[in-house]
C-alpha positions in Angstrom: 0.0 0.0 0.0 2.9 2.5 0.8 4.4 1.5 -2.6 1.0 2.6 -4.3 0.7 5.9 -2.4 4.3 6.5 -3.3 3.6 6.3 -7.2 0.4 8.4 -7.1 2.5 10.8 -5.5 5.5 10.9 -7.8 2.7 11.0 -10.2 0.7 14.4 -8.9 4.0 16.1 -8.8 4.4 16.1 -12.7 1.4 18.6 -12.6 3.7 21.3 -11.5 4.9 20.7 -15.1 2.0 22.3 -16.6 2.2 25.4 -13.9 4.9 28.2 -15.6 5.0 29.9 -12.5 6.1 26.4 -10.2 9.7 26.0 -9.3 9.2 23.1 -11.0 8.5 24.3 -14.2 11.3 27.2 -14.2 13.8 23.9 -13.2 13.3 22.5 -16.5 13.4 25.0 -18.3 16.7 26.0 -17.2 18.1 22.3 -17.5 16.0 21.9 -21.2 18.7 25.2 -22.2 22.3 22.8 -20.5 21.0 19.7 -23.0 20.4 22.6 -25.8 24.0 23.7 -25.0 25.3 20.7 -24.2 24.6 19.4 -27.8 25.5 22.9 -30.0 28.9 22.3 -28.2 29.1 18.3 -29.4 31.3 17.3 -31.9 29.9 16.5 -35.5 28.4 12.4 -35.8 26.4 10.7 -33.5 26.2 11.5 -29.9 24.7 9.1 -26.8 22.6 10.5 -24.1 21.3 8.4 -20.3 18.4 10.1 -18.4 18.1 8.4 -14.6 15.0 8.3 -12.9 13.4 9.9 -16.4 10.2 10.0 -15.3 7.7 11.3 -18.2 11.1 12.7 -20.1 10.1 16.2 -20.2 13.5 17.4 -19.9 15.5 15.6 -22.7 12.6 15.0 -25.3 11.6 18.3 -24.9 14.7 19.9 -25.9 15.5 17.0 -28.4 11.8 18.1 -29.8 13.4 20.8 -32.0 17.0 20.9 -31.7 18.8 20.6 -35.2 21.3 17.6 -33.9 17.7 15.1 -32.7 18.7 12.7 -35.4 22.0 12.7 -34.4 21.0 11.2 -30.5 20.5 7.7 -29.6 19.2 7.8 -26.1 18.2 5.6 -23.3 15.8 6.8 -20.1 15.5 5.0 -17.6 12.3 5.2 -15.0 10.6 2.5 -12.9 7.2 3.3 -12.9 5.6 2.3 -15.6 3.1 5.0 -15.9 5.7 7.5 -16.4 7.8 5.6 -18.5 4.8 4.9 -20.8 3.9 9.0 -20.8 7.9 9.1 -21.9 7.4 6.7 -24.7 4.6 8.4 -25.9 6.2 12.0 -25.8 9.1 10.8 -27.9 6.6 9.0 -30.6 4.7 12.4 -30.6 8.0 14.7 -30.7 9.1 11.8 -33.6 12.3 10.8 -31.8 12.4 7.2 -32.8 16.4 7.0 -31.1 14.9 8.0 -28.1 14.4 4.6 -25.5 12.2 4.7 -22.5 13.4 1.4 -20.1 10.8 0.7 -17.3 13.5 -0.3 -14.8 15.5 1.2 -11.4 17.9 3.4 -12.9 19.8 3.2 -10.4 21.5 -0.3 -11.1 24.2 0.3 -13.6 23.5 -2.7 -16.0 20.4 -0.5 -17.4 23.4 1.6 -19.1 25.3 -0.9 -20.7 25.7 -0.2 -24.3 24.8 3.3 -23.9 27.7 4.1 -21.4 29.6 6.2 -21.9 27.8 8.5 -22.9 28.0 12.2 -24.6 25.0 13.5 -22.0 24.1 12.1 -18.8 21.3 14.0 -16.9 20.5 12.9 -13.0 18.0 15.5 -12.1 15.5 15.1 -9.6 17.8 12.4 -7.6 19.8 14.2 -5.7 17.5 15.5 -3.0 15.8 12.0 -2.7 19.0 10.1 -1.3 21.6 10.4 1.3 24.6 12.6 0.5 27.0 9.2 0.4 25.0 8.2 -2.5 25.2 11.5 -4.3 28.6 11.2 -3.5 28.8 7.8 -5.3 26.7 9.3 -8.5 29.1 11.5 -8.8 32.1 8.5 -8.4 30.1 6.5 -11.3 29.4 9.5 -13.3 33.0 8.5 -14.6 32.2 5.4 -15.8 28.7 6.8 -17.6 30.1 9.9 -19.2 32.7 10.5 -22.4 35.3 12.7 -22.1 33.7 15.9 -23.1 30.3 14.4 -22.3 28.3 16.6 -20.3 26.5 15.6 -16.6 23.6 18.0 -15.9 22.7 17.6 -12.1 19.8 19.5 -9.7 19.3 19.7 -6.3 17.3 21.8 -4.2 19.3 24.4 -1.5 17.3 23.0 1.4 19.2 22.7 4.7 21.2 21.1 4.6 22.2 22.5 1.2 24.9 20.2 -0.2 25.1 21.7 -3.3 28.6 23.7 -2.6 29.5 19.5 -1.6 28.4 18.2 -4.6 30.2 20.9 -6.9 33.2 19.6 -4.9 32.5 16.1 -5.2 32.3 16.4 -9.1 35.5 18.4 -9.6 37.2 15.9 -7.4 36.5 13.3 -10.0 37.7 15.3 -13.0 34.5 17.0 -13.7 35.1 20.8 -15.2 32.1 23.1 -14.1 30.5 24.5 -17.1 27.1 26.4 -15.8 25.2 27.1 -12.3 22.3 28.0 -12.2 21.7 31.5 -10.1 22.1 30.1 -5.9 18.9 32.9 -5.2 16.5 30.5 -6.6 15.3 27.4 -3.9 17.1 25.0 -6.7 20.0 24.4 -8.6 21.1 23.3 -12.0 24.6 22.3 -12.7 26.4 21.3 -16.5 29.7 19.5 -15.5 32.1 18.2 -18.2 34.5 15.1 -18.1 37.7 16.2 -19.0 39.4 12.9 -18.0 39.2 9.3 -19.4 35.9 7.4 -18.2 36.3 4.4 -16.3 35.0 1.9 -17.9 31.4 0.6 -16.6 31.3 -1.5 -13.5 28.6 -4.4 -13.8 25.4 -6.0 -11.2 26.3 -2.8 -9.1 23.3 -0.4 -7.6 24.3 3.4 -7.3 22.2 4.8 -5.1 18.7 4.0 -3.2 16.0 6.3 -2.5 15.4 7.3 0.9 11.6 5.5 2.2 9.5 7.9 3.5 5.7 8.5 3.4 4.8 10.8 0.9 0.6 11.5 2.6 3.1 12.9 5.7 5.3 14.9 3.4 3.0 17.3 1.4 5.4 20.3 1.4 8.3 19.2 -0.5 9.6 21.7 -2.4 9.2 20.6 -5.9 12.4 21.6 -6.9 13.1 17.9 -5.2 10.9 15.8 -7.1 12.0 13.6 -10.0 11.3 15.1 -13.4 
């Protein structure tokens, strides 16, 4: 039953979506313009991208929707609940993006990325304030092994105490990631484009990344959107 409540929940949050005034809303927009940048900046020929925790896709299928380079991206996202994957496979029919894959699986085991990693884009929004801040600390870690050199790792996280998100900048440039764009720190949320300027480490098999943290969504109703998955 807590499972079920869970979903619904995830599920109400995409409304926001449809708000432009929700922190929600202003959150993708500002990651839809890093994937627009990320691939004006790609090199010429194809280009891979990995969405975790997808959800409907909003982000990358909307700013694959009408960027020039949409033929040029083979994409995999990843999402566990199958209502929201299904809404992600029917946005990429409508947007006519037939490289775009939507796997209804937990994106957070690293054999959903094999053959796709790594990869030119790798987006992990709406993750970060779900888990602990050892497991963002190991996304960043196997970031490595799921991003190119060059790729591009666009990352959010809300600046709710505590706000980790000075940490997590850290945590990424630790590992070889090159800051590219931050998102203004006066908004409630943050979005971050980091590129790989080392060699990826090549992907490690059967291994989870991260776990949400349980909790009971009826008892949370105040959660600042910029928290939820997209």
């Amino acid at each position: 039953m807590a499972h079920v409540t869970e979903t619904n929940f995830w599920r109400s949050w995409h409304q926001a979506y449809d708000d432009p005034g929700s922190d929600l809303s202003h959150r993708l927009a500002a990651v839809q313009r890093q994937i627009r940048a990320a691939l004006d900046k790609a090199p010429p020929g194809p280009l891979r991208a990995i969405s975790m925790c997808a959800g409907q896709g909003r982000d990358l299928i909307g700013a694959l929707a009408t960027h020039p380079r949409r033929a040029d991206v083979t994409a995999r996202l990843v999402e566990i609940d199958p209502r929201l994957a299904e809404s992600a496979r029917a946005a990429a029919q409508a947007a006519g993006l037939p490289g775009v894959e939507v796997l209804t699986a937990d994106a957070a085991l690293t054999d959903n990325y094999i053959g796709l990693a790594p990869a030119d884009l790798v987006l992990a929004c709406g993750i970060f304030g779900n888990i602990t801040a050892r497991d963002i600390e190991r996304i960043a870690g196997y970031c490595t092994q799921l991003c190119a050199r060059g790729g591009t790792v666009i990352w959010t996280r809300s600046h709710q105490p505590p706000d980790l998100v000075p940490q997590i900048c850290d945590w990424f440039s630790a590992r070889g990631f090159e800051p590219i764009w931050i998102s203004d720190p006066s908004t409630d949320w943050t979005v971050a484009a980091y590129r790989l300027a080392a060699a990826p480490a090549p992907l490690e098999p059967g291994t989870r990344m991260f776990t949400f943290v349980a909790r009971d969504p009826a008892k949370d109703p105040g959660r600042p959107s910029s928290q939820i998955r997209p």
